[in-house]
Structures are given as C-alpha cells and as structure tokens.
ZADOKE-213908 format. One record per residue: x, y, z of N, C-alpha, C in turn; residue in one letter. Coordinates in nm, 2 decimals, m for minus. Layout:
! residues N
X; Y; Z; X; Y; Z; X; Y; Z; A
...
//
This chain:
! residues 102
0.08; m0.12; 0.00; 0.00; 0.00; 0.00; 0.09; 0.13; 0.00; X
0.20; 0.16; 0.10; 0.25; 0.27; 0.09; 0.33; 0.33; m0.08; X
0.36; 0.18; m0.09; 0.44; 0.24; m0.29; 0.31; 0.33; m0.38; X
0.15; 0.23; m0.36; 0.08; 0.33; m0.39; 0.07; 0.41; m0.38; X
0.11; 0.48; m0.27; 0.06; 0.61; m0.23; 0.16; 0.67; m0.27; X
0.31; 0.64; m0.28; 0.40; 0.73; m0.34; 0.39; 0.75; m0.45; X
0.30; 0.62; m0.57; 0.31; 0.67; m0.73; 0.20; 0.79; m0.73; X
0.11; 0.78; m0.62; 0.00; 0.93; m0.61; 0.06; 1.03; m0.57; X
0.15; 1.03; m0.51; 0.22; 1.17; m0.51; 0.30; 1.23; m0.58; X
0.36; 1.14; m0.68; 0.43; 1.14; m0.76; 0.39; 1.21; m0.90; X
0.24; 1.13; m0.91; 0.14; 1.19; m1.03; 0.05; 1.34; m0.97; X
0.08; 1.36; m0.86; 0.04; 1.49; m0.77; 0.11; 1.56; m0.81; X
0.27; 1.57; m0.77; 0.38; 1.61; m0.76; 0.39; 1.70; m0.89; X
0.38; 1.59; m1.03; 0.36; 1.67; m1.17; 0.30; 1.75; m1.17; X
0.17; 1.72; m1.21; 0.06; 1.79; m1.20; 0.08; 1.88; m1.13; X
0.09; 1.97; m0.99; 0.12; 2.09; m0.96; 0.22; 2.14; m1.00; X
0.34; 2.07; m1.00; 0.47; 2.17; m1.09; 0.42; 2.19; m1.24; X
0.35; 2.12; m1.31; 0.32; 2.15; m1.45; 0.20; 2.29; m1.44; X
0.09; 2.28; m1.33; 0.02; 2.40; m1.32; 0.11; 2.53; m1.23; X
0.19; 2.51; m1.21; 0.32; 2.59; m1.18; 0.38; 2.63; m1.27; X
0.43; 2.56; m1.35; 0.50; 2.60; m1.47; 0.41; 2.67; m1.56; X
0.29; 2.67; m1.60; 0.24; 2.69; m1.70; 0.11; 2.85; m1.62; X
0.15; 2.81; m1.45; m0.01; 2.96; m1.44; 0.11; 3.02; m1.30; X
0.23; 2.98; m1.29; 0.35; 3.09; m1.18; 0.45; 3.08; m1.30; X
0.50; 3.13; m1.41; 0.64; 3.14; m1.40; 0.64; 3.31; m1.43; X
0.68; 3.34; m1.36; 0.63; 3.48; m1.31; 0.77; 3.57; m1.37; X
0.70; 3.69; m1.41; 0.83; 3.77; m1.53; 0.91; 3.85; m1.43; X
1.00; 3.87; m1.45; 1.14; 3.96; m1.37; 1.16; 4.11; m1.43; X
1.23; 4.19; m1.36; 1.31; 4.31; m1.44; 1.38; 4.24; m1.58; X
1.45; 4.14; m1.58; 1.56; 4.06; m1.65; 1.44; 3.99; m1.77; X
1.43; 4.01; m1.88; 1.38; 3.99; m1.98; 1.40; 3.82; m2.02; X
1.51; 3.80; m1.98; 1.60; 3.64; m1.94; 1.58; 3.57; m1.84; X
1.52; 3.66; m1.78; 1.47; 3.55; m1.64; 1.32; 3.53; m1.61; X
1.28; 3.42; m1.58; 1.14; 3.40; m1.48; 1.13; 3.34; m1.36; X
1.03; 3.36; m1.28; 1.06; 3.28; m1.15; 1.00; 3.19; m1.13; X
1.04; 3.07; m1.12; 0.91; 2.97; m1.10; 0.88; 2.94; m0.95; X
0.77; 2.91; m0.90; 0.72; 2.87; m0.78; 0.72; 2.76; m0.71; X
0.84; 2.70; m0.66; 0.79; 2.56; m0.66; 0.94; 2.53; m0.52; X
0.88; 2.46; m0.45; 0.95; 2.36; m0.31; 1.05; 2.36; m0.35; X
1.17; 2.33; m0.25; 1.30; 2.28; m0.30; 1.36; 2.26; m0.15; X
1.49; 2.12; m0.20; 1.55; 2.17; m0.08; 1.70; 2.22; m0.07; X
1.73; 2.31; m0.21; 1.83; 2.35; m0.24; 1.95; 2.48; m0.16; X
2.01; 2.49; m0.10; 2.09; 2.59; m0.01; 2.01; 2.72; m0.11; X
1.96; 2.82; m0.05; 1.93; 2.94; m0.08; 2.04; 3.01; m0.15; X
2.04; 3.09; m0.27; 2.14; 3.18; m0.34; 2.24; 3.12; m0.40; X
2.23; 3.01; m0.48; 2.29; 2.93; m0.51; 2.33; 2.96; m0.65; X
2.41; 3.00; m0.74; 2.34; 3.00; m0.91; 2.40; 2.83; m0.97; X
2.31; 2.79; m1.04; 2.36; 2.68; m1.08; 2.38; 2.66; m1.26; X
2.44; 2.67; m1.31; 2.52; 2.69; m1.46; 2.49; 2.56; m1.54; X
2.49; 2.56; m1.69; 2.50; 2.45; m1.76; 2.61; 2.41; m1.72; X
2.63; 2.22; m1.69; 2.76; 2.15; m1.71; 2.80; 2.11; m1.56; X
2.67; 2.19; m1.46; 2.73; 2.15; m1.29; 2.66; 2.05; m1.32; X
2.77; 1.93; m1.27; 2.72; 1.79; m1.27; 2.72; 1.70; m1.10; X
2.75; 1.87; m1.02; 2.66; 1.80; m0.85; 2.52; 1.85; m0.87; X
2.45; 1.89; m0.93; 2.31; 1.90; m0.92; 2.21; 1.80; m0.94; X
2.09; 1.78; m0.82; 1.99; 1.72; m0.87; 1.88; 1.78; m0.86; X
1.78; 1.69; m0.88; 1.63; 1.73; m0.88; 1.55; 1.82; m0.98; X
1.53; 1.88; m0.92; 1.44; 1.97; m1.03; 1.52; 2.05; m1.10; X
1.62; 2.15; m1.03; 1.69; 2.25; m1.11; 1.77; 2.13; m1.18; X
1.84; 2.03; m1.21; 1.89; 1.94; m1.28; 1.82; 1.93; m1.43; X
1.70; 1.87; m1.39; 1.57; 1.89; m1.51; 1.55; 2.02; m1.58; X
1.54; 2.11; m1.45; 1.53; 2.27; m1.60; 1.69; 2.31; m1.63; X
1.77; 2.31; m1.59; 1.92; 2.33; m1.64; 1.96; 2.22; m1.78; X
1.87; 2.11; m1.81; 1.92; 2.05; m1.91; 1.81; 2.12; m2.03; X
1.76; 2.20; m2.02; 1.66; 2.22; m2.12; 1.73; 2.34; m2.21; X
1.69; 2.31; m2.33; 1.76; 2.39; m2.47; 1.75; 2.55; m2.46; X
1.83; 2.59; m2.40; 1.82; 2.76; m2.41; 1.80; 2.80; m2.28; X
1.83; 2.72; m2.18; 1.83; 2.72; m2.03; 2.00; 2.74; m2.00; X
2.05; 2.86; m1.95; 2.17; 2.89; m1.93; 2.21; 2.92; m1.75; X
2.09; 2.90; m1.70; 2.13; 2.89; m1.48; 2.05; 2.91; m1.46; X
2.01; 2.88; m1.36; 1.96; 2.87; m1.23; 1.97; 2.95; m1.14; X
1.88; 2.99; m1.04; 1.93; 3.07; m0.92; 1.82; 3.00; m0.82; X
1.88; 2.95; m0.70; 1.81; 2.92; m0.58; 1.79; 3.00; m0.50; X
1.63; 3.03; m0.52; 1.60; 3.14; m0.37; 1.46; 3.05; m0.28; X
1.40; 3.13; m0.19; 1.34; 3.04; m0.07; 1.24; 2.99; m0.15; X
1.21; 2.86; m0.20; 1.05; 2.85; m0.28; 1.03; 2.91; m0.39; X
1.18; 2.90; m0.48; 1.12; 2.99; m0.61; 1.25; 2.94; m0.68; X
1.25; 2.89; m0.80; 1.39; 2.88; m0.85; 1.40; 3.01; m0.98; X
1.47; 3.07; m1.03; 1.50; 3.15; m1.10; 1.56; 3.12; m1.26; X
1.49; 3.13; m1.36; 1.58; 3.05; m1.47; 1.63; 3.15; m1.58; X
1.70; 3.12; m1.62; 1.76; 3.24; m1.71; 1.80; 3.18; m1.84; X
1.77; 3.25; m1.95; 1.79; 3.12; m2.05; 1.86; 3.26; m2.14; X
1.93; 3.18; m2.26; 2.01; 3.25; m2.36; 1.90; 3.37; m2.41; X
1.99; 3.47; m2.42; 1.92; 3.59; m2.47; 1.84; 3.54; m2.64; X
1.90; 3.52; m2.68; 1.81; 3.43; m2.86; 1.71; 3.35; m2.81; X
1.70; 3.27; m2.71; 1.61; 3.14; m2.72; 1.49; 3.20; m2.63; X
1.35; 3.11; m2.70; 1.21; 3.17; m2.68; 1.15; 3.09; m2.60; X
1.09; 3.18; m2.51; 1.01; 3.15; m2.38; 0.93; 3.02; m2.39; X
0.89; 3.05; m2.51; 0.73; 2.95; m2.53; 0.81; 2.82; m2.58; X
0.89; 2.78; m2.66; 0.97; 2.70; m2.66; 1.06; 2.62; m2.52; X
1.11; 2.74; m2.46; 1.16; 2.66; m2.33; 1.06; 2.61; m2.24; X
0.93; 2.69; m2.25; 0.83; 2.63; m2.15; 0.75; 2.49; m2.18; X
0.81; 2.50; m2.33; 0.71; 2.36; m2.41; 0.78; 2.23; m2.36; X
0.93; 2.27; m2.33; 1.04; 2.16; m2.32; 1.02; 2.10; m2.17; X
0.99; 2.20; m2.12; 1.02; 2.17; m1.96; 0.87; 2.08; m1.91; X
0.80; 2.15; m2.01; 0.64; 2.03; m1.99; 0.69; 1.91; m2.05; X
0.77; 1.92; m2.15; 0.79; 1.79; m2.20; 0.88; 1.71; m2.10; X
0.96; 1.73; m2.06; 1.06; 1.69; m1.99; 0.97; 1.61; m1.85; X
0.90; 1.67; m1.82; 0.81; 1.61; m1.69; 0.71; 1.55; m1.69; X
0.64; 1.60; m1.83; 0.60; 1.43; m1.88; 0.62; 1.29; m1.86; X
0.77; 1.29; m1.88; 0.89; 1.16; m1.88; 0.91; 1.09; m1.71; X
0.88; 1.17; m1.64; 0.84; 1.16; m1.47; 0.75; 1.04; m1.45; X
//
C-alpha cells in the first residue's frame, strides 16, 4: 500500500509543478529570467550553470533544457535564465515535455 501512495504523489507532484510552470512562471526586471514557484530543498542563493554535474532534482531537469543557461536558488522559487536568442514559449514547451517523462 505505501508504494501506492508514493506513485499518487508522484502523479500529484507533476501535476502541480506542471500547473506551476504553466499559471507561476512569473516575469522579472531581467527579460531572461522568470521565477518559477515551486518547493526545493536546495541551499538558498545558489546560481547553478549548464555542465554542474553535482546537481539534482528539479533544477537538474530545468538546467538541461535547450536555451536554459542557470539557475538561481531562492526560498521556494527557483529563478531560470535562459540565452538571450532562445524563446520563452519554446523553453516552457520543453520543460512540460521533460516532466512528462516523470
């Protein structure tokens, strides 16, 4: 019984990061950045770069995504900054795709 309950949290888990990603990724001063809304339990003020390979979890998953260039860890909000050329709607399509695969 308890694994069941972890695959329901798990299919929870999506599901609000996906309605997260798609109704919080909230716009910044920085035209390159948005904030998304979501739990973590990563050291606060952290920036995390393409190619850091101590990362996991979630910022792992958006740091691999095409035109995703760091990360920034703040309390309950991760920060993503992607290449000045690459398009919002595109990186937001990737990151739903990506968690799909979840």
């Amino acid at each position: 019984k308890p694994a069941n309950f972890v695959l329901h949290t798990d299919i929870i888990t999506v599901f609000i990061l996906k309605y997260y990603l798609n109704m919080e990724l909230i716009d910044t001063p920085n035209p390159n950045a948005k904030k998304v809304i979501v739990n973590h339990d990563y050291e606060i003020a952290i920036n995390i770069e393409k190619g850091n390979s101590d990362i996991e979890g979630v910022a792992k998953d958006l740091i691999e995504v095409d035109g995703v260039v760091s990360i920034f860890t703040g309390p309950n909000f991760l920060t993503v900054t992607k290449e000045e050329a690459a398009d919002w709607g595109s990186i937001n399509k990737d990151i739903l795709n990506k968690f799909d695969t979840i």
